[in-house]
C-alpha positions, 0 to 999 in steps of 0.5 A, a space after each residue: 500500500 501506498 501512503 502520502 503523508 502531509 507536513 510532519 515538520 519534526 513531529 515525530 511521535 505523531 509520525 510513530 503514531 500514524 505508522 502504528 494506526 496504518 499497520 505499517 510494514 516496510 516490506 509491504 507498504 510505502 510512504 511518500 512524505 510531502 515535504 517539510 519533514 523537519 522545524 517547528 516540531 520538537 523532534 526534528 533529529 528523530 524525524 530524520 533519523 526515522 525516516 532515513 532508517 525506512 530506507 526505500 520504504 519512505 520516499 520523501 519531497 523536500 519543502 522550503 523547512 528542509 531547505 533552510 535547513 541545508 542552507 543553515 547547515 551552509 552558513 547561509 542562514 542562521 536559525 530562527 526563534 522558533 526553528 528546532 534543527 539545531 539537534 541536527 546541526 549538533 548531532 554526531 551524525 549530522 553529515 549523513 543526515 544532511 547527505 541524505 536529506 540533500 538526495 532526497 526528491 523535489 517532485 516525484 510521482 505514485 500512482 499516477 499522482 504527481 507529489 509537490 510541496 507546495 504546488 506548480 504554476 499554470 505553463 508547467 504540466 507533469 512533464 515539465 514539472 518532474 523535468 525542472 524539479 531533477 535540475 535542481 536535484 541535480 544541483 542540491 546533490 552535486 558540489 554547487 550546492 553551497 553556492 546555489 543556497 547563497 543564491 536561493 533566497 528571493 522573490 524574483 523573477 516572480 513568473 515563468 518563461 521558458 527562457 530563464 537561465 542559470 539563478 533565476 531558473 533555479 530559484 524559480 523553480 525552487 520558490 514555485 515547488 516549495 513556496 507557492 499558494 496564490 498566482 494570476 492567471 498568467 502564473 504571476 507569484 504571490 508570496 505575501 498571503 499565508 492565509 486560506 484559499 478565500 482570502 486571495 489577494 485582488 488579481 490573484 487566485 489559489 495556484 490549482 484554481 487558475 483556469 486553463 492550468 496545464 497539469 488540470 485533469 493530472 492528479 496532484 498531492 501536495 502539503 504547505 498549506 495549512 490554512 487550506 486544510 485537507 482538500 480531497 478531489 478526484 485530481 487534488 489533495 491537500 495534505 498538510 492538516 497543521 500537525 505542528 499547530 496542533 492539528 492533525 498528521 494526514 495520509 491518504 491512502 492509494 488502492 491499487 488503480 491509484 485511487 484514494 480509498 481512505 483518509 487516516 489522522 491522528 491528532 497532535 500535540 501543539 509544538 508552536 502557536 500559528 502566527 
């Protein structure tokens, strides 16, 4: 079976309890965790660790938390207030985990679903998507990496053309797959407003309702959005249900034609208060 999980964002002992109430065996079954494994929670080090002992039996996205938690390791960034990886930057296996997390995917799919953090913009479909999410894995697993994350942060360019190159082209492709919620209709990012889908800014809209999007009709899982909450459509799933916020840690489980036969939560502790 199948599994894909929202946002766990180092809550580990949510993430234990969800595997026990899924019955959940590594040599049968399968998790495909939506990204934002790590920050916020309280066990961040456990969370890694776990899910890098599933071996292939967790297949993991990668969201903005986990990036900034490579940027930090990277003397980029420096931990905020309310960041938990500093156990991971402090832990004696540190640098496999770090390996690890950096060889994880940007985009994947699974049965016929196409897994993204945070969401695509109108001109990509499922090709497209996966194409431009391994040009960046590329880069994450290789020895720019360091450089690249001096680079990621910005806003600019703030919509798509097939001609973008070289930091721009990445740094796009970044901010669309882990950051996105609201667009235009002509793929114009927003990144201000954190709020739920009804509360778009004027001109702008949530990312998989723009008219004429060219991945409509591809199933598409993603997390990030907590204010959204879970959205389950025949082609949409929204999976991040605020565990860190003291919500709920969702799966959704896939039956075998790839459809989804079950919505499974367990309840969780508040690690952080929203806002």
């Amino acid at each position: 079976m199948n599994y894909l999980i929202g946002d766990l964002q180092g809550c580990c002992d949510a993430l234990e309890r969800l595997l026990q109430t899924l019955d959940f065996s590594p040599s049968r079954d399968r998790i495909h965790c939506l990204g934002d494994l790590v920050n916020r929670g309280p066990a961040s080090l456990r969370t890694l660790r776990r899910l890098q002992g599933m071996g292939d039996a967790a297949q993991c996205l990668l969201g903005n938390h986990d990036l900034h938690l490579l940027a930090t390791a990277h003397g980029v960034r420096k931990p905020g207030k309310s960041d938990t990886v500093r156990d991971i930057l402090e832990a004696p296996d540190r640098e496999a985990l770090l390996d690890w997390l950096r060889h994880q995917r940007m985009a994947a799919e699974a049965q016929g679903w196409l897994l993204v953090h945070a969401g695509v913009v109108p001109q990509w479909d499922r090709a497209q998507t996966l194409a431009l999410a391994a040009e960046v894995e590329s880069l994450l697993r290789g020895p720019e990496l360091a450089g690249f994350l001096h680079e990621m942060y910005g806003n600019e360019p703030d919509r798509w053309q097939d001609g973008l190159q070289g930091t721009a082209r990445l740094r796009f492709i970044v901010n669309v797959l882990t950051r996105i919620r609201f667009c235009s209709a002509e793929g114009q990012l927003e990144f201000k407003t954190k709020d739920g889908a009804g509360e778009a800014p004027q001109g702008f809209m949530p990312w998989f309702e723009v008219p004429g999007r060219r991945s409509a009709g591809q199933p598409i899982a993603f997390g990030h959005w907590s204010t959204l909450g879970l959205q389950q459509r025949h082609d949409l799933l929204a999976l991040d249900t605020g565990c860190v916020w003291g919500g709920s840690l969702s799966a959704a489980a896939l039956d075998a034609q790839g459809r989804v036969s079950d919505i499974i939560q367990v309840r969780c502790a508040q690690a952080q208060q929203p806002g």
